[in-house]
Backbone as CSV, one residue per row, in Angstrom:
resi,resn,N_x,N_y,N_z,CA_x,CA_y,CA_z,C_x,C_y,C_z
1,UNK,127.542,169.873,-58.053,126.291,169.227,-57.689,126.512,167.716,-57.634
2,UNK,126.109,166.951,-56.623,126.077,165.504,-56.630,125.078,164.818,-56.478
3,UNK,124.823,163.977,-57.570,123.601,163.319,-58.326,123.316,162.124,-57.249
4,UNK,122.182,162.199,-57.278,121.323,161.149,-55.782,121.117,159.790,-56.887
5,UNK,121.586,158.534,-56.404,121.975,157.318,-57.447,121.492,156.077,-56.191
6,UNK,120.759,157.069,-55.300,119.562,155.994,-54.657,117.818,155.977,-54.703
7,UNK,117.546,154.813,-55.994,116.570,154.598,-55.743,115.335,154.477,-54.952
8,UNK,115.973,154.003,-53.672,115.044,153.640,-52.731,114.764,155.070,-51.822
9,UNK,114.966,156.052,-52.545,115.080,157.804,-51.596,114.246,158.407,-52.807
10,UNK,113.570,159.265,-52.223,112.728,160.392,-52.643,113.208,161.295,-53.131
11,UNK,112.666,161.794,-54.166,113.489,162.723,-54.666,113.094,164.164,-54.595
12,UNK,111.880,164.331,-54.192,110.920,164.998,-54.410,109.213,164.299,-54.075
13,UNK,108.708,164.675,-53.119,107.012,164.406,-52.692,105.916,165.410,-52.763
14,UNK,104.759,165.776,-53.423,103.868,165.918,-53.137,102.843,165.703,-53.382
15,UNK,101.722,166.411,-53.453,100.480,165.530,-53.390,99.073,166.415,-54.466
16,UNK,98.559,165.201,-55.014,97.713,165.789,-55.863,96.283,165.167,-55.515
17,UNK,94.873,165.500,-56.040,93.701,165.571,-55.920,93.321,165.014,-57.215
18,UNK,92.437,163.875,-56.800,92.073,162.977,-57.924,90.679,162.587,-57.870
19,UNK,89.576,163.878,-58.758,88.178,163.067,-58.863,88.187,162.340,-59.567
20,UNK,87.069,161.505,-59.149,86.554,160.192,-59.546,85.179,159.923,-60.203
21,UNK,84.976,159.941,-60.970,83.517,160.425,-61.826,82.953,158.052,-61.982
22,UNK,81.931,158.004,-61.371,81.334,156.746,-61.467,79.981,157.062,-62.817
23,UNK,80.443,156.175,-63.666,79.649,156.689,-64.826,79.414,154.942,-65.818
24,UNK,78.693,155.468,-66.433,78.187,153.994,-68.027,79.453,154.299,-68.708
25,UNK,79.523,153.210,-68.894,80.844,152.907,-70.399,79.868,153.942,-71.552
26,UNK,81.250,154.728,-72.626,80.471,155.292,-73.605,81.575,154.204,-74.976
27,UNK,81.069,154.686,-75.602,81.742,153.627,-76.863,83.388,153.822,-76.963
28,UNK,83.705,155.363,-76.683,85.450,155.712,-76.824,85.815,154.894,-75.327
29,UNK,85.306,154.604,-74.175,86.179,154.077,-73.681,86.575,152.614,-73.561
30,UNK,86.086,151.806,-74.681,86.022,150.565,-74.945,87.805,150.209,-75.288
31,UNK,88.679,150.493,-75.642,89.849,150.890,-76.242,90.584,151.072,-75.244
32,UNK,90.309,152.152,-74.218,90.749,152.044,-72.994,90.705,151.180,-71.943
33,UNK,89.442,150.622,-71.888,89.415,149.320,-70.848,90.081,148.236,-71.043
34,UNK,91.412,147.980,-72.342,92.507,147.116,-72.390,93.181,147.504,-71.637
35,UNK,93.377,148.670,-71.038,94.605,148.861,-70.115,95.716,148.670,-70.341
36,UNK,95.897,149.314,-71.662,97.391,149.600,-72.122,97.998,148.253,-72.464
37,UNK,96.848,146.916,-73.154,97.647,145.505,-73.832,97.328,144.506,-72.814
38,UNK,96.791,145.285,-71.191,96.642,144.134,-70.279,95.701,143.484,-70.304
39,UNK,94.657,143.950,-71.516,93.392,143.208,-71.729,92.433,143.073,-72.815
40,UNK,93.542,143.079,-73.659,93.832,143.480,-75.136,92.559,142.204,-75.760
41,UNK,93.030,140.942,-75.059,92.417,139.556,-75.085,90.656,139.690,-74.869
42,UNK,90.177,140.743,-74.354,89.108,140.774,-74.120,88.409,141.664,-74.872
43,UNK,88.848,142.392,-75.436,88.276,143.408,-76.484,86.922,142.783,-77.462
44,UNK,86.761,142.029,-77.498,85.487,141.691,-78.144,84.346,141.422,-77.265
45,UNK,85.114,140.891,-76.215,84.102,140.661,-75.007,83.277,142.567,-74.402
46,UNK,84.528,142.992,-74.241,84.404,144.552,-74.186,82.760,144.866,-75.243
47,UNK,83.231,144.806,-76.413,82.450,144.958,-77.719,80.886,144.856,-77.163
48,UNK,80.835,143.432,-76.933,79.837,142.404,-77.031,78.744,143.140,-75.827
49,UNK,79.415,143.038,-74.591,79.411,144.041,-73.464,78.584,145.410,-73.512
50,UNK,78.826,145.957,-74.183,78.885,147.409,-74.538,77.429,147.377,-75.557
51,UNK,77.215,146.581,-76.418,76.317,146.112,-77.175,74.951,145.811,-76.774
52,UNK,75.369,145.194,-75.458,74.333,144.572,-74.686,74.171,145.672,-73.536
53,UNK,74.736,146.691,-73.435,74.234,147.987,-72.554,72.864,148.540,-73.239
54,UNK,73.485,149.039,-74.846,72.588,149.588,-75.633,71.043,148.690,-75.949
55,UNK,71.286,147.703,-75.627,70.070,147.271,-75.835,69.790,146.954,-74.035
56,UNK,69.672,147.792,-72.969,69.914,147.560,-71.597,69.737,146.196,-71.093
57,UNK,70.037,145.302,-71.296,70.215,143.818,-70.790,71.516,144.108,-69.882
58,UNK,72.622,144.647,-70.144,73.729,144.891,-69.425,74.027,146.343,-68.787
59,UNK,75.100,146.443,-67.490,75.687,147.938,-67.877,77.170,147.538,-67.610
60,UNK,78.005,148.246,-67.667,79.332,148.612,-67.486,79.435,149.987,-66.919
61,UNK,79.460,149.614,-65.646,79.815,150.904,-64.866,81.241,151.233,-64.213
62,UNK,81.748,152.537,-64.679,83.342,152.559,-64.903,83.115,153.540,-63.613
63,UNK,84.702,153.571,-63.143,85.197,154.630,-62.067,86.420,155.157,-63.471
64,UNK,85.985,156.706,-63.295,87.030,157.234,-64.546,87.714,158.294,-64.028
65,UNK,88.813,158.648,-63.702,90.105,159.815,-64.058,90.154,160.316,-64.626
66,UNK,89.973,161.971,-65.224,90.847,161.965,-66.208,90.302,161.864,-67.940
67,UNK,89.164,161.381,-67.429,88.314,160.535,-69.028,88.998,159.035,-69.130
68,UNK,90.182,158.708,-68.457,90.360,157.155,-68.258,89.828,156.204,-67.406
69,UNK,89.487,155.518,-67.907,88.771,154.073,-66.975,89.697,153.533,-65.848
70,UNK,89.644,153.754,-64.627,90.628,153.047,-63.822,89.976,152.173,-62.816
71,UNK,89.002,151.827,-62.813,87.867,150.779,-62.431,86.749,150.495,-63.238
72,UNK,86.391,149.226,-62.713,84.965,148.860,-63.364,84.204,147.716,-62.928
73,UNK,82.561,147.368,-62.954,82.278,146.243,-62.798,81.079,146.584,-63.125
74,UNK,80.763,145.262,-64.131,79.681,144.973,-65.107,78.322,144.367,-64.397
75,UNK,77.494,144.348,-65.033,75.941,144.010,-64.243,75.572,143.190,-65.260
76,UNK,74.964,142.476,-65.172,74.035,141.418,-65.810,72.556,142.045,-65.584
77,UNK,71.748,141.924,-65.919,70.136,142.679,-65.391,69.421,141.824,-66.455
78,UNK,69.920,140.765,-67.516,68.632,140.294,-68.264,67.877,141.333,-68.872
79,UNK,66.322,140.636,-68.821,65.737,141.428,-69.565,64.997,142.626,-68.590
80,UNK,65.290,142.902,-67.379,64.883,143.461,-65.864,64.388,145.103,-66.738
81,UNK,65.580,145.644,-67.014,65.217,147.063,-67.483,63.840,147.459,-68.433
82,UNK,63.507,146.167,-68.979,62.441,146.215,-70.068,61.161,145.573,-69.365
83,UNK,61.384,145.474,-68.058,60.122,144.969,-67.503,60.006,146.145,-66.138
84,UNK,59.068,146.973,-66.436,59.491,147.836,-64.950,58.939,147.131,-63.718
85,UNK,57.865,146.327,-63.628,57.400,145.779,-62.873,58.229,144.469,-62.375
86,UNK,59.791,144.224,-62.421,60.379,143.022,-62.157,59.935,142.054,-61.275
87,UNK,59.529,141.089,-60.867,59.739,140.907,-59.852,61.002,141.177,-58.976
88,UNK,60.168,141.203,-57.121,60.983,141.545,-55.931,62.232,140.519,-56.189
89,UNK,62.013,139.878,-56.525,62.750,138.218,-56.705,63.736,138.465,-57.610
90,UNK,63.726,138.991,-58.534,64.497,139.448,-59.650,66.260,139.323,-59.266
91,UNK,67.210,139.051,-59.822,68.640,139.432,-59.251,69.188,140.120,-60.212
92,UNK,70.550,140.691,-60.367,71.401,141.500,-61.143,72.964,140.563,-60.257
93,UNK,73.543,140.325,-61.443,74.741,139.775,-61.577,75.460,140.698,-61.571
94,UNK,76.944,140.613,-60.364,78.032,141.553,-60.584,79.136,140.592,-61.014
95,UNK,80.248,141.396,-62.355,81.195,140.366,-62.172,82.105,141.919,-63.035
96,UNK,83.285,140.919,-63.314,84.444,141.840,-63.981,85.044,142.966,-63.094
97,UNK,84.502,142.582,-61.899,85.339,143.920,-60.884,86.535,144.123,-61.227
98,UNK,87.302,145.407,-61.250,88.727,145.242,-60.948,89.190,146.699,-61.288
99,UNK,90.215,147.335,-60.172,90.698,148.331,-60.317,92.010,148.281,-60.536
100,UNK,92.554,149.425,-61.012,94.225,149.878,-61.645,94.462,149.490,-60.725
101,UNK,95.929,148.925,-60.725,96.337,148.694,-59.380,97.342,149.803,-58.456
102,UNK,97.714,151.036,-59.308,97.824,152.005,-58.652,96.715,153.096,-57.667
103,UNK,95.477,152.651,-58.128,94.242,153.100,-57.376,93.529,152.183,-56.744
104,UNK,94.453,151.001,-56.292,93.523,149.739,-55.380,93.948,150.284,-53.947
105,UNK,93.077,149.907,-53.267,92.987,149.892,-51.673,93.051,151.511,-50.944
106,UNK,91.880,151.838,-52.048,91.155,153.305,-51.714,89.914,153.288,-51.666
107,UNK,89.117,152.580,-51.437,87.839,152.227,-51.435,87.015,152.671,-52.979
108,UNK,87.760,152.432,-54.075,87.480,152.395,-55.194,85.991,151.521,-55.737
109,UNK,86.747,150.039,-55.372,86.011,149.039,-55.508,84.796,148.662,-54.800
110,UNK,84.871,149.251,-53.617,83.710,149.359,-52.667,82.274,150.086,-53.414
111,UNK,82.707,151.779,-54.229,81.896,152.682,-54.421,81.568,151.844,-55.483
112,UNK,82.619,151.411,-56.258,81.523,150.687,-58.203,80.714,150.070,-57.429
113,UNK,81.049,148.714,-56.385,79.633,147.907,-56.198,78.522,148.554,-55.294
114,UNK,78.558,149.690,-54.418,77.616,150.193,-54.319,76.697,150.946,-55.190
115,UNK,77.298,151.285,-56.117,77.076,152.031,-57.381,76.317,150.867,-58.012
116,UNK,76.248,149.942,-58.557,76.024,149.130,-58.903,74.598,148.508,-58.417
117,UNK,74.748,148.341,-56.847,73.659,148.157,-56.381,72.382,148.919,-56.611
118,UNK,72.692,149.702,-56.469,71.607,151.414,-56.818,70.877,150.857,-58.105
119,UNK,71.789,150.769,-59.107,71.701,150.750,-60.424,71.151,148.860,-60.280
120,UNK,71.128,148.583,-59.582,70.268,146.763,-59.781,68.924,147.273,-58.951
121,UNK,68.739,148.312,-57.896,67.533,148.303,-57.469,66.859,149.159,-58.402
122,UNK,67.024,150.295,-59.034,66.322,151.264,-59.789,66.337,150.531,-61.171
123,UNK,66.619,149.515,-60.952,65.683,148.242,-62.640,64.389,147.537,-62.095
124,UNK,64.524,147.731,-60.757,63.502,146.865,-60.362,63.739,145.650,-59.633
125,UNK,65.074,145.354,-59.473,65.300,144.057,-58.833,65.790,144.259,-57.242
126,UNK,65.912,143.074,-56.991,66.224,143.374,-55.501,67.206,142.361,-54.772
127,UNK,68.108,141.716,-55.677,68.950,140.692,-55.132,70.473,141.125,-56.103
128,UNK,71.716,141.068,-55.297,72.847,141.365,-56.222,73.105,139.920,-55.865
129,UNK,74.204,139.156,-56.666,75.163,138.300,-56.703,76.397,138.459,-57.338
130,UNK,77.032,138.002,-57.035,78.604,138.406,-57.086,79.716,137.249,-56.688
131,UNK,80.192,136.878,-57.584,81.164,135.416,-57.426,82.510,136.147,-56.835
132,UNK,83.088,134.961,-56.250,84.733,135.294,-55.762,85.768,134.450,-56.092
133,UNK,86.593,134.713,-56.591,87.024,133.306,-56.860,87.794,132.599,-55.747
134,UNK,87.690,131.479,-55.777,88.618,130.081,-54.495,89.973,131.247,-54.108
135,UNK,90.340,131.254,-55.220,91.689,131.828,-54.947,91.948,133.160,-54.401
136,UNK,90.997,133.489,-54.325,91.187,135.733,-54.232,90.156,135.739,-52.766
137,UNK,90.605,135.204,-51.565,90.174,135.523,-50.261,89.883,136.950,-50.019
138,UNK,90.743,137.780,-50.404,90.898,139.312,-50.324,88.978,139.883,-51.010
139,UNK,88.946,139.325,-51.917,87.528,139.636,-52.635,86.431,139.137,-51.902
140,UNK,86.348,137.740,-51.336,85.670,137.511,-50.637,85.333,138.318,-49.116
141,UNK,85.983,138.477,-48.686,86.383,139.716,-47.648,85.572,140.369,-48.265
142,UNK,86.194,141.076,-48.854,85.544,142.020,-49.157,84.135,142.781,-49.583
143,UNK,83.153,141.233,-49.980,82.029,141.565,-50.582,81.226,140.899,-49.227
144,UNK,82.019,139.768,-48.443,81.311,139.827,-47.167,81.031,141.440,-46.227
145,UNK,82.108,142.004,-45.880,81.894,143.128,-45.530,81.102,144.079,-46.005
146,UNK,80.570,144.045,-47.311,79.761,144.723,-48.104,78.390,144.284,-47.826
147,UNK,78.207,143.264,-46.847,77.075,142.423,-46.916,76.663,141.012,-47.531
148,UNK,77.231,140.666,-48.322,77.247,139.324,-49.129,77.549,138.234,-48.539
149,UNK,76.750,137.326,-48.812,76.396,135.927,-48.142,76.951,134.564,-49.003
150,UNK,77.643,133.987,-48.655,78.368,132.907,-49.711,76.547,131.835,-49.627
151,UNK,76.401,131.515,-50.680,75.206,130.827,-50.597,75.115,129.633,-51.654
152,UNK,76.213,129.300,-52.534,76.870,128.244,-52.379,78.293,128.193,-53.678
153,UNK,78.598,127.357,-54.635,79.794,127.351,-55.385,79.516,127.239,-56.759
154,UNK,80.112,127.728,-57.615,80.636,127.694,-58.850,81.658,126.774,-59.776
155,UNK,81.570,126.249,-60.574,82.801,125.670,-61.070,83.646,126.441,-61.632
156,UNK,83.109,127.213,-62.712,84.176,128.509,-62.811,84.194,128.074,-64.080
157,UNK,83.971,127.166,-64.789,84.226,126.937,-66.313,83.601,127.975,-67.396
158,UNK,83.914,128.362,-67.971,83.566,129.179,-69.339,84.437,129.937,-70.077
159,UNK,83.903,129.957,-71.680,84.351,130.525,-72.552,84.342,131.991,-73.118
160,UNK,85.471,132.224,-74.095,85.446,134.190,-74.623,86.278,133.751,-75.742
161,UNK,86.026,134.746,-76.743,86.654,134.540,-78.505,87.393,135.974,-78.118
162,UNK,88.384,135.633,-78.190,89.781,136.594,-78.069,89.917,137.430,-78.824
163,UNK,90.845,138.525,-79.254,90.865,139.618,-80.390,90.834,138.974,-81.149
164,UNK,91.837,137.857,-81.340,92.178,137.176,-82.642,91.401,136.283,-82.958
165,UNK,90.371,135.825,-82.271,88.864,135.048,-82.646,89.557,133.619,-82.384
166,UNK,90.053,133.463,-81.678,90.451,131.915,-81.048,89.378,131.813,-79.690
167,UNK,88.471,130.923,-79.294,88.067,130.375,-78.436,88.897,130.091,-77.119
168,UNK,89.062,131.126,-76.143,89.968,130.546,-74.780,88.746,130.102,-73.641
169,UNK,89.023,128.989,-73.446,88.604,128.597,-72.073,89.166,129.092,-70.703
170,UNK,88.443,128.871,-69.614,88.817,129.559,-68.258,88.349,128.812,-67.372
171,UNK,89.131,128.206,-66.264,88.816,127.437,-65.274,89.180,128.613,-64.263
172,UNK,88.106,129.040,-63.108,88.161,129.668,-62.354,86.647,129.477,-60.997
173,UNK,86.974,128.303,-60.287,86.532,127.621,-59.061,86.034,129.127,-58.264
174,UNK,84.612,129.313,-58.343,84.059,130.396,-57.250,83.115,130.017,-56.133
175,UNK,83.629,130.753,-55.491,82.125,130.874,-54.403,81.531,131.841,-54.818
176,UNK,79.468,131.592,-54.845,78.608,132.503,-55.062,78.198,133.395,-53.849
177,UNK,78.244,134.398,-53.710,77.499,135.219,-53.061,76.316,136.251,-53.457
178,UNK,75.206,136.431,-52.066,73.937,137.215,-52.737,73.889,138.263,-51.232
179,UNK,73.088,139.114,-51.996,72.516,140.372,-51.056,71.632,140.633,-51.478
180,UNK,70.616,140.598,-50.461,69.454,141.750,-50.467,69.710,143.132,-50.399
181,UNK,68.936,143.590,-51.728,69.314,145.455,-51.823,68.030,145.736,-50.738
182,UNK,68.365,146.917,-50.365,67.295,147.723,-49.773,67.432,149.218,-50.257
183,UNK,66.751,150.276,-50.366,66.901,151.403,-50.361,67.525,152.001,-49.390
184,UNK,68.439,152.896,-50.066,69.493,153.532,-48.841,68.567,154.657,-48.103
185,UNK,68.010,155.153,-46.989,67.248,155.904,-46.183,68.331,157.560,-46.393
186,UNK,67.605,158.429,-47.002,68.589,159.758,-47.351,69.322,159.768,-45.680
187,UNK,70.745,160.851,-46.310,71.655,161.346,-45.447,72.150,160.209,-45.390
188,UNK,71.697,158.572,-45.254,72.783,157.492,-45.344,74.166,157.551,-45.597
189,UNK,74.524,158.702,-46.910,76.512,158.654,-47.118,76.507,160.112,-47.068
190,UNK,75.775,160.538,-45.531,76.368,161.616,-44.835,77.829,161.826,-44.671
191,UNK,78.589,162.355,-45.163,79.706,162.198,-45.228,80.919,162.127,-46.111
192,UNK,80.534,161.510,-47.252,80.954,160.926,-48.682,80.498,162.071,-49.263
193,UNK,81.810,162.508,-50.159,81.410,163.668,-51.385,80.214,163.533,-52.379
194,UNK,79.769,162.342,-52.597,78.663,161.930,-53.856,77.369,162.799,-52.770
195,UNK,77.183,162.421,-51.415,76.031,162.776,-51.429,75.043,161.396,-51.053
196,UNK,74.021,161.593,-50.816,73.236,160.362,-50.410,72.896,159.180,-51.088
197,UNK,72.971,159.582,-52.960,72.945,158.647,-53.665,74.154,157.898,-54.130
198,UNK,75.071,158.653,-53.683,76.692,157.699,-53.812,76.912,156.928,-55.133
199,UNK,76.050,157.731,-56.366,76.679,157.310,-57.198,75.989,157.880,-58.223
């Protein structure tokens, strides 16, 4: 037998089926959303996050595998959930997007922020926003195509107390973007396994 000692060759291909369950952070997957040490630094923020679901001011809405988190992006909603009558005016903040990067550029990231949206109109509000940063064109793209309107800039400055309770600062220069939600008209994600509510 002679052993194949090229990397760049296949050794073997096939193919597997991967649902995708769009769901609320539950408390066990807080642990997981470090991503194996890659975000180890944020774990209190995680905490804090998660804290502020339970009292619904926030959500954390995950794309999960498996029972693993391999996407996510967080909502801001204030005090929106505790007022059913919001005002039309009302907004919901998206931020913390970001998928595994073995499951990027599958329209992953697309479904959380539609998902998301749903979940900012059924609080009562009716405006998303969503920053990009200077540097990540690809995101901007991307939330333009989604509908989002750059409507003006960010400095990007702010703070997070790390695992180890040190204070890190973050300089990260954004452009703001907003959308008007509307209700999706049924059969809309004719097509899409979720079904009309797509999430």
């Amino acid at each position: 037998m002679t052993l194949r000692n090229d990397p760049e060759a296949a050794l073997a291909t096939f193919e597997i089926r991967q649902i995708v369950e769009l769901r609320l952070a539950r408390a066990s997957d807080l642990p997981k959303l470090e991503w194996f040490g890659q975000y180890t630094h944020y774990r209190r923020l995680f905490q804090a996050t998660y804290e502020d679901q339970q009292q619904q001011r926030r959500l954390m809405l995950l794309a999960v595998v498996n029972d693993f988190p391999i996407g996510q992006v967080f909502i801001h909603l204030g005090d929106a959930l505790c007022r059913p009558q919001a005002s039309s005016y009302g907004r919901g903040y998206l931020y913390a997007l970001r998928v595994l990067e073995p499951f990027r550029g599958q329209g992953i990231g697309t479904r959380l922020i539609q998902c998301a949206e749903e979940q900012i109109l059924a609080s009562g509000l009716r405006w998303a926003v969503i920053a990009a940063a200077k540097d990540n064109p690809a995101a901007r793209r991307l939330y333009e195509r989604l509908g989002y309107v750059v409507y003006g800039e960010d400095a990007g400055h702010w703070d997070y107390t790390d695992n180890d309770g040190r204070v890190q600062h973050v300089h990260e220069p954004a452009w703001l973007l907003q959308k008007r939600l509307r209700a999706r008209a049924a059969g809309a994600n004719a097509g899409n396994s979720e079904g009309a509510d797509g999430c």
